[in-house]
C-alpha positions in Angstrom: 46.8 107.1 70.9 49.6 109.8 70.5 50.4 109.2 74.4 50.7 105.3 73.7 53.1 106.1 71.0 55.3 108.0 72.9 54.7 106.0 76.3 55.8 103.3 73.9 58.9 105.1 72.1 60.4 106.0 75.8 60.3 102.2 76.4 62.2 101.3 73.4 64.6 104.3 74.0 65.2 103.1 77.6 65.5 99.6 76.9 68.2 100.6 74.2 69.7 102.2 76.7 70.0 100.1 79.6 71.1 96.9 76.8 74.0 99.5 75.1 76.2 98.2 77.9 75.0 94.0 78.1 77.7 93.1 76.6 79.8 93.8 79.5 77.8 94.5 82.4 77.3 91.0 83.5 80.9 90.8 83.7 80.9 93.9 85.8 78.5 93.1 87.8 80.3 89.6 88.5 83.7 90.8 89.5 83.2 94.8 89.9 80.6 96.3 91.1 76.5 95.8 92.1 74.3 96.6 89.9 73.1 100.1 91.9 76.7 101.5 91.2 76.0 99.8 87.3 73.4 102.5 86.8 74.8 104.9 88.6 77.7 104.9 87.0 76.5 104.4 82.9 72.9 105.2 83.3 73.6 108.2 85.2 76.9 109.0 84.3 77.9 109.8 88.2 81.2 108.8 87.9 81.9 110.1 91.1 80.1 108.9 93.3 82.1 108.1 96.3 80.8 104.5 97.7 80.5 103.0 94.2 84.4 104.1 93.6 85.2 102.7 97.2 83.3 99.5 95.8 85.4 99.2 92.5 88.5 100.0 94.2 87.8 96.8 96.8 86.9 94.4 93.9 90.1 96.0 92.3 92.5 95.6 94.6 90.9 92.1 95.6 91.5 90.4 92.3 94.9 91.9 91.7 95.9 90.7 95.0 94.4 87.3 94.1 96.2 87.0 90.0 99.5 88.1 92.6 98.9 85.6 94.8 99.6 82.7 92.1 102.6 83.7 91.6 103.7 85.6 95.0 105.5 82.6 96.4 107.1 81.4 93.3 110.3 82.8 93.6 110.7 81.5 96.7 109.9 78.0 95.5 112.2 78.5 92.6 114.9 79.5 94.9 114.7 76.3 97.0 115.1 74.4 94.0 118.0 76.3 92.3 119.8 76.2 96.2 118.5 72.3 96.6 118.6 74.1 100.0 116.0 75.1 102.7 118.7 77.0 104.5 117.5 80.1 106.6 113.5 78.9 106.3 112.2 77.2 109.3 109.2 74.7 109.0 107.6 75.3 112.3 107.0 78.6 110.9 105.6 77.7 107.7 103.7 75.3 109.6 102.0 78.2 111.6 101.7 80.0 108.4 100.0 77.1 106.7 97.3 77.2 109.9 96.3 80.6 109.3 96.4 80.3 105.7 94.0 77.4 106.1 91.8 79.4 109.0 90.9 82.3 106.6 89.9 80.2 103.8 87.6 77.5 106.0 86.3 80.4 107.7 85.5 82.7 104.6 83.9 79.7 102.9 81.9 78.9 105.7 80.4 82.6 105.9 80.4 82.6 102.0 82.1 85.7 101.5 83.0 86.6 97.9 85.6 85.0 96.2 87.8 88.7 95.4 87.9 88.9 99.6 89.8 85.5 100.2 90.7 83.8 97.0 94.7 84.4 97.3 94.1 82.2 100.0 93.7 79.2 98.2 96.9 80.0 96.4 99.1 80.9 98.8 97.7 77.6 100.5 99.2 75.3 97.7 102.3 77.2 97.4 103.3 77.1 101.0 102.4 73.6 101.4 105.1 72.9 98.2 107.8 75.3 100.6 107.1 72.8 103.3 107.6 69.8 101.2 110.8 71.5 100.0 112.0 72.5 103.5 111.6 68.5 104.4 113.0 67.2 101.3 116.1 69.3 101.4 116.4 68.4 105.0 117.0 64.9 104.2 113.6 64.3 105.1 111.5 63.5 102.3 109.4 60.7 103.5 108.2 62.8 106.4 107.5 65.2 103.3 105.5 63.3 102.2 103.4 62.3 104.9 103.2 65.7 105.8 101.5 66.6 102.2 98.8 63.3 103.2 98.2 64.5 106.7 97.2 68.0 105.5 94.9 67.4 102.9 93.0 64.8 105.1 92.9 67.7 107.6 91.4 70.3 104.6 88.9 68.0 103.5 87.8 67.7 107.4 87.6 71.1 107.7 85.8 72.5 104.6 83.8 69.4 105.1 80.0 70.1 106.8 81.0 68.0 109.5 83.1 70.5 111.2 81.5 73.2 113.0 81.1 76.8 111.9 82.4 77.6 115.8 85.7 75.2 115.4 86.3 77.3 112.3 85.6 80.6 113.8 88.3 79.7 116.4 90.8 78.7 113.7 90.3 82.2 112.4 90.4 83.7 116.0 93.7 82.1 116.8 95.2 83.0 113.5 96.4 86.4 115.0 99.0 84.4 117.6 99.7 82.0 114.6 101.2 84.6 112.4 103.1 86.3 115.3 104.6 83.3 116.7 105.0 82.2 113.0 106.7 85.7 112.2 108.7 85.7 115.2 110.2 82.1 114.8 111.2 83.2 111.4 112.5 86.1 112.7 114.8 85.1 115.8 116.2 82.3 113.0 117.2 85.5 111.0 118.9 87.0 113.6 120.4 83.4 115.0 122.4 83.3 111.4 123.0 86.8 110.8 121.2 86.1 107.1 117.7 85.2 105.9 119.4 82.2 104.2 116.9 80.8 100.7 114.2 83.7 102.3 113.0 85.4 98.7 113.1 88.9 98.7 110.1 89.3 96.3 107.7 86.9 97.8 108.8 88.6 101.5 107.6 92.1 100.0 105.0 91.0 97.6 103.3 89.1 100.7 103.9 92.2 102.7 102.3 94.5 99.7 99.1 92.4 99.9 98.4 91.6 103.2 98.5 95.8 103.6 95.9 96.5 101.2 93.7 93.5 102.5 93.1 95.8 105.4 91.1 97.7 103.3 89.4 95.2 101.0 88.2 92.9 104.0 86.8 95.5 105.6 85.1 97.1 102.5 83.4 93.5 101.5 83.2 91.5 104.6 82.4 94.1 107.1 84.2 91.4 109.5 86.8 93.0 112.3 88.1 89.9 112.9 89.7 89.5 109.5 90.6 93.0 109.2 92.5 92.8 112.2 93.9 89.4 111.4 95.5 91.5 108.4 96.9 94.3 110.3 98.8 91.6 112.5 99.8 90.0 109.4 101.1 93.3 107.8 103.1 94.6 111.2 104.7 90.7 111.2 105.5 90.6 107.8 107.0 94.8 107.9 109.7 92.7 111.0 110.6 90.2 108.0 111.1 92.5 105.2 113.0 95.2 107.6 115.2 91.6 107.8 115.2 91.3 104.4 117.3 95.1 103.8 119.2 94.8 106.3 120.7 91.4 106.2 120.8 92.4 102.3 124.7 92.0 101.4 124.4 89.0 104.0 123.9 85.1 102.7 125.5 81.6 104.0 128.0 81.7 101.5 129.5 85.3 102.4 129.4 84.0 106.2 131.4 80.7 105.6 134.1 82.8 103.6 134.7 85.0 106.5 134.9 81.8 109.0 137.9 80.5 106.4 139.5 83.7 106.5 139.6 84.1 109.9 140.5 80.3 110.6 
């Protein structure tokens, strides 16, 4: 009868102690952590325990990178608008951009990886198809804006549709690599062409570049999947060429340029 008691008492202690914490575990366990590094960390108190911290800083690092990535091309939408200029930005590679963009959403989707390892995609998705719009509009263009903004999202709903094939949309992801270095490169060479990166935003280049660096280590730590991890390292080598652009064409712009054309005319 004593043992009962005291069988029973444990119970009640450890039932009190694994409920202190309810309050906010199914939180963490939502966007943090599994529930193995749960215990581990506030049932055992092993707060040092080396894959559960690698874990937390993943899911870390993931949603900051995704609450960045509403905002990330912002100032370079903003910018466009204060100009009413697309000078310096080239569509085709925005274009490309948008295609790889698109790629490692569908594919993500499709192998239902969490949220925290692809969700800036959707983001970055929406803002760079308002740049494109932008780029057209300012170009005198705005009707072929606009049938570019009808023609893409027909094109998403096909994709993340189950009609489309899980091996079309590994291929998308596949030939993102050559998408974001032709992208890169387009966008570079038109850099160099006008000795200025034109309406390019400084904080989206290095934000972008900030993000697609630590996504190295979050796709890797969540998806296990080599072919996005290397799809980032690509990314973060293109976008270093851009932001390199960025400093050094730094006291350059389109105004600056036509002043020295008067001055020497």
């Amino acid at each position: 009868m004593a043992a009962h008691t005291e069988t029973g008492h444990n119970n009640l202690f450890n039932n009190r102690e694994s409920s202190f914490m309810d309050p906010f575990k199914g939180f963490l366990l939502t966007y943090f952590m599994p529930e193995s590094c749960y215990d581990e960390f506030f049932l055992n108190f092993n707060f040092l325990d080396v894959p559960c911290l690698k874990i937390i800083l993943s899911k870390g690092l993931g949603i900051g990178i995704i609450l960045g990535s509403v905002m990330v091309k912002l100032p370079q939408i903003l910018k466009l608008i204060g100009a009413k200029s697309a000078e310096g930005l080239s569509f085709n590679s925005v274009l490309l951009e948008l295609f790889a963009i698109t790629g490692t959403m569908a594919y993500s989707i499709a192998n239902k990886f969490p949220f925290s390892a692809w969700g800036e995609a959707l983001f970055l998705m929406l803002q760079t198809v308002a740049i494109g719009f932008l780029i057209l509009h300012y170009g005198g263009r705005t009707k072929g804006g606009l049938l570019f903004l009808v023609v893409y999202c027909a094109l998403l709903l096909l994709i993340l549709s189950p009609v489309t094939p899980i091996s079309v949309v590994t291929f998308m992801q596949a030939s993102n690599m050559p998408a974001i270095i032709i992208g890169r490169l387009i966008q570079a060479a038109s850099n160099f062409r006008n000795g200025h990166t034109g309406q390019l935003s400084a904080i989206s280049v290095f934000l972008l570049f900030a993000g697609s660096l630590a996504r190295i280590f979050t796709s890797l730590q969540e998806t296990g999947d080599s072919l996005m991890a290397l799809t980032y390292v690509i990314s973060s080598a293109c976008n270093s060429i851009i932001a390199l652009q960025v400093l050094y064409y730094w006291n350059s712009s389109p105004e600056r340029k036509k002043k020295k054309k008067k001055k020497k005319e």
